[in-house]
C-alpha positions as a Markdown table, in Angstrom:
| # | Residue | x | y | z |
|---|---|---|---|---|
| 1 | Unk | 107.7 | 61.5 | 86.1 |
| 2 | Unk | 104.9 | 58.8 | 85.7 |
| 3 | Unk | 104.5 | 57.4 | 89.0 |
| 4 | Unk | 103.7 | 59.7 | 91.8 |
| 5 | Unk | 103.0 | 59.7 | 95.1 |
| 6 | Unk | 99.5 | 59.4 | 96.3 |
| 7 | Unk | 99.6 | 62.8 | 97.6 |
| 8 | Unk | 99.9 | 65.4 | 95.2 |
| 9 | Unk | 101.6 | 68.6 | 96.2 |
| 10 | Unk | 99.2 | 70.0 | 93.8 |
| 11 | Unk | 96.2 | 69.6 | 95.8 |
| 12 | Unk | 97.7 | 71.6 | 99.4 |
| 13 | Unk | 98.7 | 74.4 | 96.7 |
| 14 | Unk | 95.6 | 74.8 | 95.3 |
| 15 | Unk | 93.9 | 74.2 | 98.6 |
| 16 | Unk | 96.2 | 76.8 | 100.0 |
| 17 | Unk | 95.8 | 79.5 | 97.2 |
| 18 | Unk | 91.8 | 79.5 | 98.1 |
| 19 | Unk | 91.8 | 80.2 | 101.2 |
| 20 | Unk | 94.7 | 82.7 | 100.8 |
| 21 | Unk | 92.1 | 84.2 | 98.4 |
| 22 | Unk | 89.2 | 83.9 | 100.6 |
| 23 | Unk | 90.9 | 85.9 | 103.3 |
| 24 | Unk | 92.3 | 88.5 | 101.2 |
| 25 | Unk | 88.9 | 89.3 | 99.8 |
| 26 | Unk | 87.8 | 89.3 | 103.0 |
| 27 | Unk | 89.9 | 91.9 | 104.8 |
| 28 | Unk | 90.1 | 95.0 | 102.7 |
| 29 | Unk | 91.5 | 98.1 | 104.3 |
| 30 | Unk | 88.1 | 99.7 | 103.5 |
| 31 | Unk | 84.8 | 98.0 | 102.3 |
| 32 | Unk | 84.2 | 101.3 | 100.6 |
| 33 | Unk | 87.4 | 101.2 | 98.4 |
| 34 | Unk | 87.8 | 97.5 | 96.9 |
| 35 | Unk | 89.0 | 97.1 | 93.4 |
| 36 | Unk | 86.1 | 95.0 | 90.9 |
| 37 | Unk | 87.4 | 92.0 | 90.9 |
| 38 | Unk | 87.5 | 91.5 | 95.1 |
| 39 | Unk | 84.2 | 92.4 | 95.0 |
| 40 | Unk | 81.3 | 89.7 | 94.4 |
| 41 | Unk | 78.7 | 89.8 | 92.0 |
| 42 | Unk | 75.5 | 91.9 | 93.2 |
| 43 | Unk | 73.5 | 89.3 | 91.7 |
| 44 | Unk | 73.8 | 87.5 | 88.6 |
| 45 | Unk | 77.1 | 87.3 | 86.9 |
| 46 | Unk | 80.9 | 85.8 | 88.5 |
| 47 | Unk | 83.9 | 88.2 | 89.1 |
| 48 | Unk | 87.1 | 86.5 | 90.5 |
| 49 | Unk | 86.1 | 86.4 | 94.1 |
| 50 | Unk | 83.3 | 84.2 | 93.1 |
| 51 | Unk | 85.9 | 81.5 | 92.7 |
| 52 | Unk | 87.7 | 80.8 | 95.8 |
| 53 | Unk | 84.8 | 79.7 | 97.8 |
| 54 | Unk | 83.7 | 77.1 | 95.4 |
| 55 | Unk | 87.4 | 76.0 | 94.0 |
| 56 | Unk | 87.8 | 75.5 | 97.9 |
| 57 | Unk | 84.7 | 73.1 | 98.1 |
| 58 | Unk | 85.7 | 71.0 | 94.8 |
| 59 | Unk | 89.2 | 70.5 | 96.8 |
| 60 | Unk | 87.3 | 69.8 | 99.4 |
| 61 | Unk | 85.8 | 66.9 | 97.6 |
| 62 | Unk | 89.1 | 65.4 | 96.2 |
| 63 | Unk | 90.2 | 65.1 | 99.9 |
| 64 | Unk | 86.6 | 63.3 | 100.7 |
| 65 | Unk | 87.4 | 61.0 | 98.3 |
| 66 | Unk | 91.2 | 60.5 | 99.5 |
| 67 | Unk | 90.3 | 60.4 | 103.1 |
| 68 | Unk | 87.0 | 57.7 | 102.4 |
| 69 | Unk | 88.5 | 55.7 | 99.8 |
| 70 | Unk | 90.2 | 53.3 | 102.8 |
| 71 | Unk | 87.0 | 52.8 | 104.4 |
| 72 | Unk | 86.0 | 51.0 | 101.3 |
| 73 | Unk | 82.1 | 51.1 | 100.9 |
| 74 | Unk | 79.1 | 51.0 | 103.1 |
| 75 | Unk | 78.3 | 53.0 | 105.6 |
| 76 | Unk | 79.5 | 51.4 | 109.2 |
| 77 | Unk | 79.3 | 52.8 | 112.4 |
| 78 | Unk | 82.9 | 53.8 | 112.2 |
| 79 | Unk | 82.4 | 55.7 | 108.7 |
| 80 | Unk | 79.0 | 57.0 | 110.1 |
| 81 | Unk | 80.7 | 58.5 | 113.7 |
| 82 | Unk | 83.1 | 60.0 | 111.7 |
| 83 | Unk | 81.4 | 62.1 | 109.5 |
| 84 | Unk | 78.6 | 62.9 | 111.7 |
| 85 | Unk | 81.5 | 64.2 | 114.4 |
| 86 | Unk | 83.1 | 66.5 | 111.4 |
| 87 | Unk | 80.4 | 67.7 | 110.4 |
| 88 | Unk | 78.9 | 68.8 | 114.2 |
| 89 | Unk | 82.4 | 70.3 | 114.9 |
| 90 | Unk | 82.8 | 72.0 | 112.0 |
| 91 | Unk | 78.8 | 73.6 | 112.2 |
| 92 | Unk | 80.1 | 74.4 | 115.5 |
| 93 | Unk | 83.2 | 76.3 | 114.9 |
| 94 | Unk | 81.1 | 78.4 | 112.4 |
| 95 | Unk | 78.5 | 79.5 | 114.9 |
| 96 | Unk | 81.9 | 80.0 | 117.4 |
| 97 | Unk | 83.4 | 82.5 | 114.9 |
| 98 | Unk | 79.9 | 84.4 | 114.5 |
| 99 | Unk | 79.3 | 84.3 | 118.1 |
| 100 | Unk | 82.9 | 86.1 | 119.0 |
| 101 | Unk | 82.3 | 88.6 | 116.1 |
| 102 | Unk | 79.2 | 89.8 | 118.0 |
| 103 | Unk | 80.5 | 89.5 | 121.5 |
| 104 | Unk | 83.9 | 91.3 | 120.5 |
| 105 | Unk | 81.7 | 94.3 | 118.6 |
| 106 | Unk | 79.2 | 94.2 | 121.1 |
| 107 | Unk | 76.3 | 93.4 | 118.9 |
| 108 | Unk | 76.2 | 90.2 | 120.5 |
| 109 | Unk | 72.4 | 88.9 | 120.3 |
| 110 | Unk | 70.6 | 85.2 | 120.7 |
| 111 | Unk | 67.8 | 87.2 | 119.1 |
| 112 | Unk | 69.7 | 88.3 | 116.1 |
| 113 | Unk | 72.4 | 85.5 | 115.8 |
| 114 | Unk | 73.4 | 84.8 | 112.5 |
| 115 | Unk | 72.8 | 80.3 | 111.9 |
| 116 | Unk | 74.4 | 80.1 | 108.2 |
| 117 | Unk | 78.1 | 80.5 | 107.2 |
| 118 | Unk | 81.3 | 79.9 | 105.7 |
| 119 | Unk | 81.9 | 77.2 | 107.9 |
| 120 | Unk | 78.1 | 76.0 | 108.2 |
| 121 | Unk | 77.9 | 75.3 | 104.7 |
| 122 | Unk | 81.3 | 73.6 | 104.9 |
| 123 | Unk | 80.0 | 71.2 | 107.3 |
| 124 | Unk | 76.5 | 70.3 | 105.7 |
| 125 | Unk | 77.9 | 69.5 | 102.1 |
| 126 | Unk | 80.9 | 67.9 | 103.7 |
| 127 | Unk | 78.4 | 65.4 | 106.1 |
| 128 | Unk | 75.8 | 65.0 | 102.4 |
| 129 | Unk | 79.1 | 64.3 | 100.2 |
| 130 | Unk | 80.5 | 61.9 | 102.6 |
| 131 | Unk | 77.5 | 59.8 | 103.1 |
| 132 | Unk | 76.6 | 60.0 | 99.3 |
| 133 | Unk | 80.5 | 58.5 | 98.5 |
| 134 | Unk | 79.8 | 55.4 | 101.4 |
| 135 | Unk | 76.3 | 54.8 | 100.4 |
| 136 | Unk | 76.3 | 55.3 | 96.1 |
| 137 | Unk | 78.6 | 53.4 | 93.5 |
| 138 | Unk | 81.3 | 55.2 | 91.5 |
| 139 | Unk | 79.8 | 54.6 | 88.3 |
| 140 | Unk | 76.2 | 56.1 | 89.8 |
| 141 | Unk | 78.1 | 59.3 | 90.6 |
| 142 | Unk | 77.6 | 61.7 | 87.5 |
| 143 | Unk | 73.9 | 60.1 | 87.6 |
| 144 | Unk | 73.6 | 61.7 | 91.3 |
| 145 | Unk | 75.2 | 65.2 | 90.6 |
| 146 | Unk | 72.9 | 65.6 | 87.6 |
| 147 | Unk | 69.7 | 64.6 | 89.4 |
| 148 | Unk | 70.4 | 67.3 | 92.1 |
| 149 | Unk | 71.3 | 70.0 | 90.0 |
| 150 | Unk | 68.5 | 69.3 | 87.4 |
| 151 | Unk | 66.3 | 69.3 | 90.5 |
| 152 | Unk | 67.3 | 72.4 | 92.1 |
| 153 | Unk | 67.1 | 73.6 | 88.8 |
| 154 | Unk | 63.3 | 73.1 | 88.6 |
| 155 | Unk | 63.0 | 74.1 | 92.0 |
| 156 | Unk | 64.3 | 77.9 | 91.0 |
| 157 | Unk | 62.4 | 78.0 | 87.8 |
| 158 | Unk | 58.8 | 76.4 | 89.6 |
| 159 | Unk | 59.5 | 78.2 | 92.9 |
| 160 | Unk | 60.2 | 82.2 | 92.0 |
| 161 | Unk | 63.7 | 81.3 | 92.8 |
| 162 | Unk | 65.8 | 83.6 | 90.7 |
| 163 | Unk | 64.1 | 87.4 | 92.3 |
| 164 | Unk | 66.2 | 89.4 | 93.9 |
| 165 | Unk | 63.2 | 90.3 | 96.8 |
| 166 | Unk | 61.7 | 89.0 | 99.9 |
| 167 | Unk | 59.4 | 86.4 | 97.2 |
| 168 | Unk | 62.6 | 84.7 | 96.1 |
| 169 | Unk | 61.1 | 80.6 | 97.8 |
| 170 | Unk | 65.4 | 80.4 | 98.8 |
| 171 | Unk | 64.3 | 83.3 | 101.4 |
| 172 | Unk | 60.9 | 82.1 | 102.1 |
| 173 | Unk | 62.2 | 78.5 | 103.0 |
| 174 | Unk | 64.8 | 79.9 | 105.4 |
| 175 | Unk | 62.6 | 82.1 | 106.8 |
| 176 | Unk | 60.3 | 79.9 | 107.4 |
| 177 | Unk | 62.6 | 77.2 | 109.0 |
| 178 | Unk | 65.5 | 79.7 | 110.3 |
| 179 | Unk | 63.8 | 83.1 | 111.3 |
| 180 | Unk | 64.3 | 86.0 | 109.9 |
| 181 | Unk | 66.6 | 87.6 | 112.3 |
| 182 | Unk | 68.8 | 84.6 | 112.0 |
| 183 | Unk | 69.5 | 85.6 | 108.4 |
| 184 | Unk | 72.0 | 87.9 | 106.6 |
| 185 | Unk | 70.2 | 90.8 | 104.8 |
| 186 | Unk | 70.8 | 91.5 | 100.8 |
| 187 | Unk | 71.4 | 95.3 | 100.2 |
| 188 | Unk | 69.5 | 96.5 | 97.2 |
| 189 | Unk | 70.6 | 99.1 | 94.9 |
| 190 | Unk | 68.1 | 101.2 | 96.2 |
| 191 | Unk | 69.6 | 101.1 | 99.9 |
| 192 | Unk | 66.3 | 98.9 | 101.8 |
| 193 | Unk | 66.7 | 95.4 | 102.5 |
| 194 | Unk | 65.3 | 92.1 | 102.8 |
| 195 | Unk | 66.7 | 88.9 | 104.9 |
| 196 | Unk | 68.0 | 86.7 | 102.4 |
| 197 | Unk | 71.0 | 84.7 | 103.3 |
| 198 | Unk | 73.3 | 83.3 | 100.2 |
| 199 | Unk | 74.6 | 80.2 | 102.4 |
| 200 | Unk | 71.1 | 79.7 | 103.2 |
| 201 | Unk | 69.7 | 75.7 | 103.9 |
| 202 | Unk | 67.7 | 75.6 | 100.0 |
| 203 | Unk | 71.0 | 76.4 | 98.4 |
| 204 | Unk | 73.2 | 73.9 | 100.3 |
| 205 | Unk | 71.5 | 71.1 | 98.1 |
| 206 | Unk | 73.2 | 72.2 | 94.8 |
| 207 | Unk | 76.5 | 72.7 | 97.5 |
| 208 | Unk | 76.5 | 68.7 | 98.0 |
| 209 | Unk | 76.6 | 68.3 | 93.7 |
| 210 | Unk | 79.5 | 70.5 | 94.1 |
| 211 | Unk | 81.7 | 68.9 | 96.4 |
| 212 | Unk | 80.4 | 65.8 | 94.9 |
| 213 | Unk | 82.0 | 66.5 | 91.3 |
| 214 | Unk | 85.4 | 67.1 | 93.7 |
| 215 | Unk | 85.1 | 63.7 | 94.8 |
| 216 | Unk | 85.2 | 62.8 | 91.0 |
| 217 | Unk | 88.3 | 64.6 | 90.7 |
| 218 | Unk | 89.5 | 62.6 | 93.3 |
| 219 | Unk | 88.9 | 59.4 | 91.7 |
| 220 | Unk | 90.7 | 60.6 | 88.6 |
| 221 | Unk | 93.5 | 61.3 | 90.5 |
| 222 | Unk | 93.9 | 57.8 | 92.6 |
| 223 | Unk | 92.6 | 55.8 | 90.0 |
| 224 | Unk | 95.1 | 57.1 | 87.7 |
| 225 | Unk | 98.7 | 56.9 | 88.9 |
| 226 | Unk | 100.4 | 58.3 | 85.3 |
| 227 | Unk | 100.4 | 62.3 | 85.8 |
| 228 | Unk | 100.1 | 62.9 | 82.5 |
| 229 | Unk | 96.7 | 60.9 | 81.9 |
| 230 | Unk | 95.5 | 62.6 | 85.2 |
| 231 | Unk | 96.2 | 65.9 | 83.6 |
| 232 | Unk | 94.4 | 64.9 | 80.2 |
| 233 | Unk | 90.8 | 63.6 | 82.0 |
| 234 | Unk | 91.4 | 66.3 | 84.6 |
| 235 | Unk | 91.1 | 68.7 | 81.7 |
| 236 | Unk | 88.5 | 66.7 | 79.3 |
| 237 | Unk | 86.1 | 66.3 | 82.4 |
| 238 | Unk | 86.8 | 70.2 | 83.7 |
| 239 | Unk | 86.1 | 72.0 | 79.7 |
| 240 | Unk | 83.1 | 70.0 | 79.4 |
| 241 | Unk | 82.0 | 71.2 | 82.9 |
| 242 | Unk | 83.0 | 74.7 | 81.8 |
| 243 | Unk | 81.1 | 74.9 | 78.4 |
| 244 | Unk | 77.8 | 73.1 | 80.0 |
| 245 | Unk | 77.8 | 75.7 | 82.4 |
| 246 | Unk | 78.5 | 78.6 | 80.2 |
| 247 | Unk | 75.6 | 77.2 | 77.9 |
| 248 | Unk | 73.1 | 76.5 | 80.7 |
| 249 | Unk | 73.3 | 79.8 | 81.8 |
| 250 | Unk | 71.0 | 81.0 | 79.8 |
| 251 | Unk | 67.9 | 78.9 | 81.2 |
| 252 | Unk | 69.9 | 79.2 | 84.7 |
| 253 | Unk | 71.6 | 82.2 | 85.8 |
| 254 | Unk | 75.1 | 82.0 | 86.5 |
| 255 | Unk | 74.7 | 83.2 | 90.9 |
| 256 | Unk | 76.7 | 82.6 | 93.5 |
| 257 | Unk | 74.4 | 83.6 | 96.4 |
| 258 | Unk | 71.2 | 81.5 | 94.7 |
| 259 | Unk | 74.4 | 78.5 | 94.2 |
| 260 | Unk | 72.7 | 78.1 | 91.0 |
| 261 | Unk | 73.5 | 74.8 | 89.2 |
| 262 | Unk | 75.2 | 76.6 | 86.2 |
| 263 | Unk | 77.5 | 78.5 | 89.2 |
| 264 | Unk | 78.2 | 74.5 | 90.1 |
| 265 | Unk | 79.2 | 73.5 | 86.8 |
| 266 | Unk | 80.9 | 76.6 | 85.4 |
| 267 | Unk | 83.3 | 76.6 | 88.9 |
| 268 | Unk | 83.5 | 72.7 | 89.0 |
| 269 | Unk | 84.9 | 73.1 | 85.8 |
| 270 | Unk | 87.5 | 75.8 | 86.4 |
| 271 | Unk | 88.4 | 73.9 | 89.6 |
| 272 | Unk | 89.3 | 71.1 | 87.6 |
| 273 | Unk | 91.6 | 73.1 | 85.0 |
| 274 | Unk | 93.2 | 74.8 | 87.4 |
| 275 | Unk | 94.2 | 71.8 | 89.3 |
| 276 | Unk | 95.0 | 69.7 | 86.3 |
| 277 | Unk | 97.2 | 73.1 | 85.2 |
| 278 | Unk | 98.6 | 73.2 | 89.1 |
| 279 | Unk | 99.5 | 69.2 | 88.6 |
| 280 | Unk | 101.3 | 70.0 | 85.3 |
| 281 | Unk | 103.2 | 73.1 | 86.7 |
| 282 | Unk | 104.1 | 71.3 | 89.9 |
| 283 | Unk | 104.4 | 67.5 | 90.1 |
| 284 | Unk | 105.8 | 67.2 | 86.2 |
| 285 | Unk | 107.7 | 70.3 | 85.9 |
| 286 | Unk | 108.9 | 70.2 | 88.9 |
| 287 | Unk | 108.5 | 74.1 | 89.0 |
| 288 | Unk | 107.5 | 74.1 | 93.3 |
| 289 | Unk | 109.5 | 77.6 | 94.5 |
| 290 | Unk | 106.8 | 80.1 | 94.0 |
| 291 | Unk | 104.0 | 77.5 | 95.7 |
| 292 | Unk | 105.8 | 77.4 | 98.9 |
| 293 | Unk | 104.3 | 80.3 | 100.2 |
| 294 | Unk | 100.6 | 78.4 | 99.6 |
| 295 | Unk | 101.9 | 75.3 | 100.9 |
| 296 | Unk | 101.4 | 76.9 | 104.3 |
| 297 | Unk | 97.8 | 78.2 | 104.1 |
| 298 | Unk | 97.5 | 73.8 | 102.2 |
| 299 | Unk | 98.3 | 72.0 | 104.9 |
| 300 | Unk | 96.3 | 73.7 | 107.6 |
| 301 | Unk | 93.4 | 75.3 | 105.3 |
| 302 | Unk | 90.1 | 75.6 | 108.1 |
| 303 | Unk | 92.9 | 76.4 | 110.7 |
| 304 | Unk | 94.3 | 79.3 | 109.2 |
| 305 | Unk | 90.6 | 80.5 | 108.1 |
| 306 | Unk | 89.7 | 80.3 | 111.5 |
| 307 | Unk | 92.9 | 82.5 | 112.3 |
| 308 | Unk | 92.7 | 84.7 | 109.9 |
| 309 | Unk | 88.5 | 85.5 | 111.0 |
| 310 | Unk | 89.5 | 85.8 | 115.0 |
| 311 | Unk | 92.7 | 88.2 | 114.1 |
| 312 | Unk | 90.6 | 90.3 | 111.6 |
| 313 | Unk | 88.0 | 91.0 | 114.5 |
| 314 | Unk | 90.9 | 91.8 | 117.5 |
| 315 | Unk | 92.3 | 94.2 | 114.9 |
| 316 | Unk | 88.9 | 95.8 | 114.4 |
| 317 | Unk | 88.2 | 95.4 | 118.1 |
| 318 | Unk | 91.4 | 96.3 | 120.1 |
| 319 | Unk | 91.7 | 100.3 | 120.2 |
| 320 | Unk | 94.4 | 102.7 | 121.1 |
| 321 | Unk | 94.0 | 106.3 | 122.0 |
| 322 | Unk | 95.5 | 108.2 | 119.9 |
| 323 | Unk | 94.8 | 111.9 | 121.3 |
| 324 | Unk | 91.7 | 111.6 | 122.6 |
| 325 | Unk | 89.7 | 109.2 | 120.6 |
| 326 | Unk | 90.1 | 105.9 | 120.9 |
| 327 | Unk | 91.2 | 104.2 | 117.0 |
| 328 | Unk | 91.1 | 100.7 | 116.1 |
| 329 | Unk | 94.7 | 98.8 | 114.8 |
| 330 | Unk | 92.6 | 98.3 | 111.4 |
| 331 | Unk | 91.9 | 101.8 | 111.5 |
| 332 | Unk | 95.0 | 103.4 | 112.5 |
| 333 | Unk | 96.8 | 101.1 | 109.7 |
| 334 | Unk | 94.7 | 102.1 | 106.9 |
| 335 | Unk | 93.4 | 105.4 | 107.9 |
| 336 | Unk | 96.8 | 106.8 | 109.2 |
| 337 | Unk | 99.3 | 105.2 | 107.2 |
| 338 | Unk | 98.7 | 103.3 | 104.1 |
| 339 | Unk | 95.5 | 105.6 | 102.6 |
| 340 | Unk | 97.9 | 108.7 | 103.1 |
| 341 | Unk | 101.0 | 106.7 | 101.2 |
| 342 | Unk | 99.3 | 104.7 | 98.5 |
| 343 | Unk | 95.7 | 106.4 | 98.4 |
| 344 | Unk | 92.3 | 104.7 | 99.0 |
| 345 | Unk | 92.3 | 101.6 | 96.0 |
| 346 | Unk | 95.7 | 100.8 | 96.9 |
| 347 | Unk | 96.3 | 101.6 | 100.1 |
| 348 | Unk | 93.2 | 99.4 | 100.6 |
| 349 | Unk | 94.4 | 96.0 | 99.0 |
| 350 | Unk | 97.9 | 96.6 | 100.5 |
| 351 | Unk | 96.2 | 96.3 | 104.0 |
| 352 | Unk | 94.5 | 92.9 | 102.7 |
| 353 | Unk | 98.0 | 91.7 | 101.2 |
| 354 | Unk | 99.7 | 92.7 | 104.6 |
| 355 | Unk | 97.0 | 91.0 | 106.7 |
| 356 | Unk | 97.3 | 87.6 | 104.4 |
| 357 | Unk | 101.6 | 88.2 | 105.2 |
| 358 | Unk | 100.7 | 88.4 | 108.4 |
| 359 | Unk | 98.9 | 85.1 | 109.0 |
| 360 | Unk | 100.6 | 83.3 | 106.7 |
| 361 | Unk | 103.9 | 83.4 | 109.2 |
| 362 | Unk | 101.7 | 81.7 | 111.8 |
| 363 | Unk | 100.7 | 79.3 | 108.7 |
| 364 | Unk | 104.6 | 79.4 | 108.2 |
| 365 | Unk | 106.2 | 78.5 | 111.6 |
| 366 | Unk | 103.6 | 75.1 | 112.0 |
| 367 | Unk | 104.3 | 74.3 | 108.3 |
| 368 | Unk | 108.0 | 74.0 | 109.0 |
| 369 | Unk | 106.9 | 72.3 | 111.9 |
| 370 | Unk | 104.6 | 69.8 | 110.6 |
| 371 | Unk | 102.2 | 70.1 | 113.1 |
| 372 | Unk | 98.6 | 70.0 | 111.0 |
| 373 | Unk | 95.8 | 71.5 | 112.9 |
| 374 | Unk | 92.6 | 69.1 | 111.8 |
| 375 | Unk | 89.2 | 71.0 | 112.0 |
């Protein structure tokens, strides 16, 4: 199979499979019983849940580069409305979804109101990619992703940017520009606290890099129409990625919640093997069965995040009275049924793999459909 379709079914599996994986980790039974590997990293270091947020973004940037490529280049007024209308909407769905969680738990606050998020920083490295891929030549691309990431770089070392305290210039900046009661808090060991919020505005910088080497993918995979050779410089441009991270790590902490730029390259470059390993599995083997069930968190990824957030906080908000105190669905689910048959680990991820079952038949019935919900 040497000449494929511009659309690889590839790239709504392994769209599908991260955000599958980001609401899985994101709706255990119990917070206080989640295996290792669903957890993040405290601080320094990468676990497997600290790769479904950034394997998402590097898709994200092959689907820039997709969606762009017909503008051509230059930034127009048409190319310029567009992104500047995703990017608002998308900012705004993000401070929607925080904005129901507080009003549905009661916590509901102008005061305290979360600004950064998922969806925020899917929105403001979405808007800096896209304008960098109108206004910047192909061939000034890698130049571009290094100079941010060498930058942000110096910024951590020059800046007291790698503490885990109050100090830490990532905290002071969004302090300083946010507000402190606009922040999330990071949970020391010791049980006090600090606001400190990992999708803060500093760390967003290194998040435009990152979706940025996605929109090289991209060009690998429409420049290239012979799956075999996409494969090859898929998997030559994602081990060097990989082994510069790994190697820069050292001088630069590998840390999701600082976005460090060794997290960006190390990610990048498993990104880009696991696509080129996805391509090989599914568009030249032929081997599709088992990606069907992804295909339907692919085609509609922000859709069925969205979803999957708003039916996580009715089933945390909507009570029933059992006896005389009043229990959550969550609760009832976990505490009543699936702790007492599989215990707390267990019964705890088989309430996140029931909840991901769950949405995925609303993912499902529009899939068979075809009716694609654009965010």
């Amino acid at each position: 199979m040497t000449n494929q379709p511009q659309r690889l079914l590839a790239l709504d599996v392994m769209r599908g499979i991260t955000i599958a994986g980001i609401i899985m980790v994101n709706n255990p039974g119990s917070w206080k019983y989640v295996y290792a590997p669903l957890q993040h990293a405290l601080w320094n270091g990468l676990t497997p849940t600290d790769l479904v947020f950034p394997f998402f973004m590097f898709i994200m940037g092959v689907s820039i580069h997709i969606s762009f490529r017909k503008y051509g280049t230059g930034l127009n007024r048409t190319v310029g409305t567009k992104i500047l209308r995703r990017t608002l909407s998308l900012f705004a769905v993000g401070l929607a979804l925080e904005a129901f969680s507080g009003i549905c738990a009661g916590t509901f606050s102008i005061e305290h109101f979360r600004i950064m998020g998922v969806m925020q920083r899917l929105a403001l490295t979405y808007g800096g990619a896209a304008l960098l891929t109108q206004t910047v030549s192909k061939k000034h691309y890698p130049w571009v992703i290094g100079g941010i990431l060498t930058a942000y770089l110096l910024i951590l070392q020059l800046g007291n940017g790698y503490v885990q305290s109050a100090d830490n210039l990532l905290s002071v900046v969004d302090i300083n520009i946010l507000g402190a009661n606009h922040m999330a808090k990071e949970i020391l060991p010791d049980g006090s606290s600090f606001p400190f919020d990992p999708l803060g505005l500093l760390s967003t910088i290194p998040g435009i890099a990152h979706v940025m080497l996605g929109v090289c993918a991209g060009n690998i995979i429409t420049s290239v129409r012979d799956n075999h050779t996409r494969i090859e410089q898929l998997f030559t441009g994602g081990s060097i990625l990989l082994f510069t991270g790994y190697l820069l790590q050292y001088l630069d902490p590998v840390n999701k919640k600082l976005w460090t730029s060794s997290y960006v390259l190390l990610t990048c470059g498993m990104g880009a093997l696991l696509l080129a390993l996805l391509i090989w599995i599914i568009d030249i083997k032929g081997r599709k069965k088992w990606s069907r069930f992804f295909q339907s968190f692919g085609v509609n990824p922000l859709f069925m995040y969205v979803l999957g957030w708003v039916a996580a906080v009715l089933l945390n908000t909507i009570t029933l009275h059992i006896g005389s105190n009043p229990v959550s669905i969550k609760k009832l689910l976990y505490g009543s049924v699936l702790q007492p048959l599989f215990g707390d680990y267990p019964g705890s991820l088989v309430y996140a793999i029931l909840f991901i079952c769950f949405i995925w038949t609303f993912g499902y019935v529009l899939y068979k459909k075809k009716i694609y919900i654009k965010l």
